[in-house]
N, C-alpha and C positions, 0 to 999 in steps of 0.2 A: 811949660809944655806938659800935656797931659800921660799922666803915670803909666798909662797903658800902650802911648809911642815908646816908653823907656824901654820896657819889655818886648815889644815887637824888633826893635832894636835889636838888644842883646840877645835874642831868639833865633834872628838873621843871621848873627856873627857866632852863637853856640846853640847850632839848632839842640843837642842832647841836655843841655843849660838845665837842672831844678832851681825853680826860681819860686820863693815863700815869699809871701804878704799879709802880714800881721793887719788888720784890720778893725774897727769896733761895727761894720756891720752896718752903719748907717745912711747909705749910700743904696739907691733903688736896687731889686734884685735885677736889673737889666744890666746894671754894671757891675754889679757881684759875676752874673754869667759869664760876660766880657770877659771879666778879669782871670775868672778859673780858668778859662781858654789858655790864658799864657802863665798862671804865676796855681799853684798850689796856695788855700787859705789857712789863714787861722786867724779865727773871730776872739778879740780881748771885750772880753763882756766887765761893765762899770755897772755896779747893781743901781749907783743912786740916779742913772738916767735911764735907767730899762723901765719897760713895760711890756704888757701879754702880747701887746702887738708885734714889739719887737722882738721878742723869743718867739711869736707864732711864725715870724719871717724867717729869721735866721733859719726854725725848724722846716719850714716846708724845703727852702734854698738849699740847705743838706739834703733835703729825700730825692730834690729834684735831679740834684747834680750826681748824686749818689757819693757825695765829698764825706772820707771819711772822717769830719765834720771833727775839726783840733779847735777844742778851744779852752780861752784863758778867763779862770773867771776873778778877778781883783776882789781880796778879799777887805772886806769889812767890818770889822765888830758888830757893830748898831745894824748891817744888813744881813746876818747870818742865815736867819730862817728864810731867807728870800733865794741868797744864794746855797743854800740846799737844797730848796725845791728846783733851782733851774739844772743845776749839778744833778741830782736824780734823775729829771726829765729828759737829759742829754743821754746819761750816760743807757737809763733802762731804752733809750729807742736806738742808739747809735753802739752800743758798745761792742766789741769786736767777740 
């Protein structure tokens, strides 16, 4: 049954409920939307399957939702300069 009956669920029985969902983000942002409704994110970013596309998603779905936009970036040796430039990118538009 789909992740987001789980939450509606558990939402019913504690409506005051924080409920987090670790995520990689790869899922249309119409069910990212969905999903903020009921559960708080955190996007786990995997450098060796990202691209511009998919940091341009993630980034607009943070501006839209105004989600103060948690996320985990898996570090890598062989990806470092990749994951500092998306680390910078986050943190100079998002940072509190």
């Amino acid at each position: 049954f789909p992740y987001t009956t789980l939450f509606r669920s558990l939402k019913e029985k504690e409506p005051e409920a924080t409920i987090w969902t670790l995520t990689n983000g790869t899922k249309q942002v119409s069910y990212l939307k969905e999903l903020n409704k009921l559960s708080l994110i955190n996007f786990s970013i995997h450098p060796e399957f990202i691209n511009d596309r998919y940091i341009n998603k993630l980034e607009r779905f943070c501006e839209e939702v105004k989600l103060p936009c948690k996320i985990k970036i898996m570090y890598l040796p062989k990806y470092e300069e990749l994951i500092m430039q998306v680390y910078t990118r986050f943190k100079e538009k998002f940072s509190k």
